[in-house]
N, C-alpha and C positions, 0 to 999 in steps of 0.2 A: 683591664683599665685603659679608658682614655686620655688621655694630656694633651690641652691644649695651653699652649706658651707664647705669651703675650711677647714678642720678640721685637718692638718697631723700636726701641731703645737702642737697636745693637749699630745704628749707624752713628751713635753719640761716640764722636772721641774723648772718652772720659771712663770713669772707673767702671761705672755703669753700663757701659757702653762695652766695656772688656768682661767683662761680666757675663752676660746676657752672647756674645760671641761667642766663649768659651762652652757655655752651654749646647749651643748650637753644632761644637765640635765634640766634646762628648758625650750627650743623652744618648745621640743613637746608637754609640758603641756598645752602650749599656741597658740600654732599652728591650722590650721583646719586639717583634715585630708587629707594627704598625697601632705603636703605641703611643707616639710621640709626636703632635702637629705642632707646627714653628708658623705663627703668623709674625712673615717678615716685610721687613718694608723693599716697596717696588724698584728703590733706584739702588739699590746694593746685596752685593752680589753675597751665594750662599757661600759661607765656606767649603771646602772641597770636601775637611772630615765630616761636613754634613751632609754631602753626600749618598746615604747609606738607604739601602729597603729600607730598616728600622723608623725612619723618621720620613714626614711629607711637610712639605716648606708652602703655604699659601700665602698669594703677595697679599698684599692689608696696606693702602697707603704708602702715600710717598712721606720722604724725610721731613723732620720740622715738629711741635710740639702742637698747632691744632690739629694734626691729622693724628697724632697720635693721643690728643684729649678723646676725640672723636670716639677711636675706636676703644680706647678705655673705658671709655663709660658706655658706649651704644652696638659699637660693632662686633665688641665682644659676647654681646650676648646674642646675638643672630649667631654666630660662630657654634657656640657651645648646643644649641640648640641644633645647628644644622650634622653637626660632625657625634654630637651625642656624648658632648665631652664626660668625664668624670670629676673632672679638677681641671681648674683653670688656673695656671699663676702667673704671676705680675712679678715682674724679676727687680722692676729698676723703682723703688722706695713709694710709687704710688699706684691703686687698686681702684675697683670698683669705689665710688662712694654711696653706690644703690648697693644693697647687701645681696651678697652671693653665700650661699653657702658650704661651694665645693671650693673657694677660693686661697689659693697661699699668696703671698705678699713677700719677698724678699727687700729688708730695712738694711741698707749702709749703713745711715750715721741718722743722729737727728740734730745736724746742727741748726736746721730751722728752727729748734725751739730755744738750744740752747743758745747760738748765737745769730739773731733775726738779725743783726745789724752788720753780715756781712754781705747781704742780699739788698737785693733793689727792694724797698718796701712791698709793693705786689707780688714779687715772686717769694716772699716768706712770708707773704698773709698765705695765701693759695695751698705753697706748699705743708705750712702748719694744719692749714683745714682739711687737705686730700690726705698727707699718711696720717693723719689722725683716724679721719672716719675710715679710711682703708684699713687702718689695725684694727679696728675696733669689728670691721663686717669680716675678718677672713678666719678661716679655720684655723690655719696655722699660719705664725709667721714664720721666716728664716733669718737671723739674724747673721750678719758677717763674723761678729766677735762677740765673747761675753761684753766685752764694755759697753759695745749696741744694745746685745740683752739689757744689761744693767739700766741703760738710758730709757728705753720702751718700756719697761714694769715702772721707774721711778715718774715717770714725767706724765706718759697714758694711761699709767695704773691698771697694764694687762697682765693676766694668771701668766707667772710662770710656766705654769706649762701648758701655755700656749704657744711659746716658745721653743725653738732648738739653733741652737749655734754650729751652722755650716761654717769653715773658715771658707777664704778662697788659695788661691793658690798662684805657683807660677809655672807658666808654660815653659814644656820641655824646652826651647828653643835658645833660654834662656842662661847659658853657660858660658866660661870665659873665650870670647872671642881669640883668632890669630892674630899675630902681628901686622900681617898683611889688613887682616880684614879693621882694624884700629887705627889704620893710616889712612884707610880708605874713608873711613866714619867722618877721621878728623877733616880731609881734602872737601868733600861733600858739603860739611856744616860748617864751613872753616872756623873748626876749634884749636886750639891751643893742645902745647904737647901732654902741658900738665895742668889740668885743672879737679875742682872740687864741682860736683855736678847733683843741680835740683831741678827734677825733670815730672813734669804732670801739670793741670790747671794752673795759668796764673790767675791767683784766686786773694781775699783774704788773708783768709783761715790758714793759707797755707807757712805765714810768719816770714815772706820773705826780706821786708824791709830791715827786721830783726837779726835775719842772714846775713844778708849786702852789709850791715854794720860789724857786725861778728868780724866777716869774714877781710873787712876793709881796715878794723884795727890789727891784724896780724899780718896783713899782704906786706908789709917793710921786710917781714921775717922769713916770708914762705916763698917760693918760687910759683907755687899753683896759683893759676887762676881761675874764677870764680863762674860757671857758666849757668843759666837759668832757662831752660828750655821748657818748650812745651805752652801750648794754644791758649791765646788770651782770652781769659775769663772775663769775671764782672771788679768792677772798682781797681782798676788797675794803675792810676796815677798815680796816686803815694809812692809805689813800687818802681814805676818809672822816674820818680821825683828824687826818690831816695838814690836809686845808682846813679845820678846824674850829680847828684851832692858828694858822691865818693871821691876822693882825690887819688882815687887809683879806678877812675869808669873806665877807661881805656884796656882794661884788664878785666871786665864784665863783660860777658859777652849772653846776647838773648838769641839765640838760632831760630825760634822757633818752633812748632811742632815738629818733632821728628817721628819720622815713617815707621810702622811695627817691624821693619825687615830690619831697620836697622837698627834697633836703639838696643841691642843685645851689644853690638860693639860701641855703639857711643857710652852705653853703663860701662862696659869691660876696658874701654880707653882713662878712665875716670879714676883719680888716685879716693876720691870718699865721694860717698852717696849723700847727701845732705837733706834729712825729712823733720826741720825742728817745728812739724806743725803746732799751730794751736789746739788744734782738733783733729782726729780721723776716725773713721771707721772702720778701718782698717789700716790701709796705708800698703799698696802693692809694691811701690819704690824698695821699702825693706829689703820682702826676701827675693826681689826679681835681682837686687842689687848684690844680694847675697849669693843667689845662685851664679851671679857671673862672676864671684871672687874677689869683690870687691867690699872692704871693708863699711862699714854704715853706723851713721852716728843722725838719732832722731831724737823725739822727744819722750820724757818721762809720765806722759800723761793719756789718760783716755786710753785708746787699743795700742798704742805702738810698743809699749813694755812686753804686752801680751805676744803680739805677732816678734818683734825680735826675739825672745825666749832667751834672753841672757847671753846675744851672742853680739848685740851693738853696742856702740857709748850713748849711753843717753843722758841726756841737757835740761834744763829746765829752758822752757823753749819763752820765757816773759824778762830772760835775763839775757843780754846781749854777752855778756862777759863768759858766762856760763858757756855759752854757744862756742862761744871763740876760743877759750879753755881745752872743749872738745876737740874741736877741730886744727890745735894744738897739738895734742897729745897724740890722736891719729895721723896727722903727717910728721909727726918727729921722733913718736917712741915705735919701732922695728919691732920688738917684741908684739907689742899691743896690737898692731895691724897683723901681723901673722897669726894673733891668736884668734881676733873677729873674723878674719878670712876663712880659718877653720870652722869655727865653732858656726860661722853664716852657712858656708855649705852643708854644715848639717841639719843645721835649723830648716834651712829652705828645701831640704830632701824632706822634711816631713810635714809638708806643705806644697797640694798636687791640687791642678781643676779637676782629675779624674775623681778624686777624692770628694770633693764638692758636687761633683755629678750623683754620684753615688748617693752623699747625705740629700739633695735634694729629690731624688730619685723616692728614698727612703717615706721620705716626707709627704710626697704625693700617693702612694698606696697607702700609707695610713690613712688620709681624707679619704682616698678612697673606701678606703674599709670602715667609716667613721658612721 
């Protein structure tokens, strides 16, 4: 069997983007030999675990989203042609929209469809019409979570089992920081000793406006403060509007994106993980939050119940009080944090990218075989 893997996604910082990396560090571990082509993009760099005989890395364009429409739809098929692929797949939610028929598709989330209105109108016309006709041309999809699943058979009315539910996972690296190394984090991003931390896309969908509120009717009571990290997305004033309205913004702090080297100790510096999205398709924040020991309170809706497994406080994320309630009860009942800090590091032990390599691995010798 041959695989070629559509890899120009892997310089996106974003879930996508962690994704499609991760891949790139486990296939080859688990590959046969010289079974596994990564067309990756020119201005960034392989990872090291990719490295290996097992896998060959071809550059394919530079960063940006027409170079990688490009070779979506056209260069990818000179590729499969030249290398004599078996299966080609598309890791980051959009595929051929010419039909392949050795093709998988890896689906996130589909809030395109279900929520167009947190997108610029062109980028959720686009994206509704590309993973649509992408499900619909590829052999198999991969879905992150059953919720995904559930969303993809109700919305595009595709066979179940066309379908298989890979989770994703979180990197080893991922464990509770030193003291040393949590001082270091905070000096860096200059955070605060003790805050409540919501770290990925400033997006939407992700409810932070509804946070900054939560978390600005309790600040009289709580000593943490309130930090929102991570690379600015799309429609972002509200959210810059709204902590500006707080009577405690001086106690909001936005760092920024922060670095993959470090954000294992800015989670582990972190008294709660804070994910009350509206929507996920997964939601990595959970168990990366879990694996560093740190207790996590998200939302009750779509995949996040799934990926926590009974081990978070979960909120109704359209209620601000609701949120606040939560995040309440996790910094002031001892009990309750010690139990989520337990019950998270197990949760998040059973939850690996190795794992995910593997199911998608799986997945690609069946088209193969198909």
């Amino acid at each position: 069997m041959k695989v070629l893997v559509n890899a120009l996604q892997a310089n996106n910082r974003s879930g996508t983007g962690v994704y499609v990396v991760q891949l790139s560090q486990r296939l080859p571990k688990l590959a046969n030999p010289d079974e596994v082509i990564f067309a990756w993009p020119k201005d960034f760099e392989v990872p090291a675990e990719g490295r290996q005989p097992n896998a060959e890395f071809i550059e394919r364009g530079y960063a940006g989203p027409a170079a990688r429409l490009r070779y979506d739809q056209w260069g990818v098929r000179a590729d499969i042609y030249s290398f004599e692929a078996d299966v080609v797949h598309y890791p980051a939610n959009v595929g051929s929209v010419i039909p392949l028929d050795n093709m998988v598709v890896t689906i996130h989330d589909m809030t395109f469809f279900l929520h167009p209105e947190w997108y610029t109108r062109e980028r959720a016309m686009y994206y509704k019409w590309a993973v649509a006709r992408s499900a619909r041309n590829a052999a198999r999809i991969i879905a992150v979570s059953r919720a995904t699943m559930n969303d993809i058979i109700e919305i595009l009315k595709i066979p179940a089992d066309k379908i298989e539910v890979v989770n994703q996972g979180a990197d080893e690296r991922f464990a509770p920081a030193t003291e040393n190394e949590k001082q270091s984090a905070r000096e860096k991003y200059k955070l605060p000793h003790s805050y409540v931390l919501y770290y990925g896309t400033i997006e939407p969908r992700k409810n932070l406006e509804r946070l900054i509120e939560a978390w600005s009717s309790i600040a009289d009571k709580v000593d943490n403060h309130l930090v929102i990290a991570g690379r600015t997305g799309w429609k972002t004033q509200p959210i810059t509007d709204c902590a500006n309205r707080s009577p405690h913004r001086a106690r909001i702090h936005f760092p920024g994106f922060v670095a993959d080297d470090d954000l294992p100790a800015v989670i582990s510096a972190a008294d709660i993980i804070a994910l009350p999205s509206l929507y996920e398709g997964f939601g990595n924040a959970i168990q990366e939050g879990m694996a560093c020991g740190v207790p996590v309170l998200t939302s009750n809706n779509s995949s996040m119940p799934e990926v926590a497994g009974g081990a978070a406080v979960l909120v109704d994320p359209l209620d601000v009080e609701s949120i606040a309630d939560g995040l309440c009860h996790l910094l002031e009942d001892t009990n309750l944090r010690a139990e989520c800090i337990s019950k998270g590091k197990n949760r998040a032990a059973q939850l690996s990218w190795t794992k995910t390599a593997e199911g998608a691995l799986r997945v690609y010798r069946s088209v193969a075989g198909m």
